[in-house]
N, C-alpha and C positions, 0 to 999 in steps of 0.2 A: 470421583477422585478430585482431591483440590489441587490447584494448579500450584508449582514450587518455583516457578519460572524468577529468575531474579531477573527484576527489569534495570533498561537502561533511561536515564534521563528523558524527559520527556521533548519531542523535537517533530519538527513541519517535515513531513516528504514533497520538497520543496520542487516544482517540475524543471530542468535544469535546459531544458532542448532550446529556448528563445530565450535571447537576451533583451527583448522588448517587454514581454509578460512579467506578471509577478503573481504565479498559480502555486497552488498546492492540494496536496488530497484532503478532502474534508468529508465525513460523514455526515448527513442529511440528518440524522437522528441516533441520540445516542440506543441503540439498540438492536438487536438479533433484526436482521433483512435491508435496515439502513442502507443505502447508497453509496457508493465512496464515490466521489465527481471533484470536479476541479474547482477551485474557488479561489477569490483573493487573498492571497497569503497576507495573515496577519502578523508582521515581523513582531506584533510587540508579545504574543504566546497568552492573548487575553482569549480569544474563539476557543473554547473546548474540542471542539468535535475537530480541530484542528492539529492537535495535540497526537502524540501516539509514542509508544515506548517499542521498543526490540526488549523484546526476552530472550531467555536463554535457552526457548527452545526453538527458536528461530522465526517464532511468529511474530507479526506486528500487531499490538493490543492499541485500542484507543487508550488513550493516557487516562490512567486512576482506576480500569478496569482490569481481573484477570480474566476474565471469561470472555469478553469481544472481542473480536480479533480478527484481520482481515481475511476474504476467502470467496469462495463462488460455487455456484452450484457446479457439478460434475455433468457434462464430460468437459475434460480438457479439451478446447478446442478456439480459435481465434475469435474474439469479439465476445468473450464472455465477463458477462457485468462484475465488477470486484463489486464487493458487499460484506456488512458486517456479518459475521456466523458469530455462533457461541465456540468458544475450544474446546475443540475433541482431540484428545492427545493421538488419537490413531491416525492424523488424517492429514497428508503430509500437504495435501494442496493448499494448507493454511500455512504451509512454511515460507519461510524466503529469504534468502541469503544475497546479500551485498557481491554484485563482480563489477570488476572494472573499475571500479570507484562511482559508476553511476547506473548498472542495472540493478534492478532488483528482480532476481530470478525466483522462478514459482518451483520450489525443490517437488511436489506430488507430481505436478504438471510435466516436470523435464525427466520423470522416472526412465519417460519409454523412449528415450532420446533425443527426444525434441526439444530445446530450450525453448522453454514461456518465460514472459518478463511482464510486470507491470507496466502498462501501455498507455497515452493519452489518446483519446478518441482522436484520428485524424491530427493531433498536434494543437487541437483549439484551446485556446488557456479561457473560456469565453465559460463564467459561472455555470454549472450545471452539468459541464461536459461530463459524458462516462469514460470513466476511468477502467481501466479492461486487461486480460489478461492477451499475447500475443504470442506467436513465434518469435525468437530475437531474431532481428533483423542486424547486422553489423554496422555500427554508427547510424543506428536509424535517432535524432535527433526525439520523437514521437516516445523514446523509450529511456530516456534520461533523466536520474532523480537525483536528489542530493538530500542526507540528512540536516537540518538545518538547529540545533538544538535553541532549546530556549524554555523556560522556567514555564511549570505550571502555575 
């Protein structure tokens, strides 16, 4: 089934918790099992795999891609690696909607009650960190993002 998803501009998931760092989610490779880890945000939107769009059905695609889109293997549970998957429209753990103005919550993951959010490993803005899925924690700084937009 091809994806109908209308994307939104392409923009950095900027890590928002330190105001010392300058991190953002980057994929290691453009492609199915890629890594999403933390990296030097490129404010000027030249690094690709830096790049990422919001669809319209609440997934986050790497930018210029419909079928990549961030995700983790199953089960829901704390410490699991985010990574690129392919889109499977069934599978909601690849969703994720905006609260707060800076979590990004995991809609499959929070079915059974539990809120998961996109997480920075222990808070390290330091190249390579994994990037993960967690319980929210309330004002846990570790779990603050911001969209940052900026031209492909």
């Amino acid at each position: 089934m091809a994806n109908t998803a209308t994307m939104s501009q392409p923009f950095l998931i900027f890590f928002a918790g330190t105001v010392t760092g300058n991190a953002c989610a980057q994929a290691t490779f453009a492609g199915a099992n890629a890594s999403v880890v933390a990296a030097t945000a490129d404010l000027t939107g030249g690094t690709a795999n830096q790049l990422w769009q919001y669809g319209s059905d609440n997934r986050l695609y790497l930018a210029g891609s419909t079928s990549l889109c961030i995700g983790y293997v199953a089960p829901t549970q704390n410490a699991q690696a985010l990574i690129l998957v392919e889109m499977n429209q069934g599978d909601e753990t690849q969703q994720w909607t905006w609260a707060s103005g800076f979590y990004l919550n995991n809609v499959g993951g929070s079915a059974s009650g539990t809120t998961y959010v996109m997480d920075l490993q222990n808070g390290v803005t330091t190249a390579g960190t994994k990037i993960q899925v967690w319980q929210s924690i309330a004002n846990d700084i570790d779990q603050m993002w911001l969209a940052v937009l900026r031209g492909a």
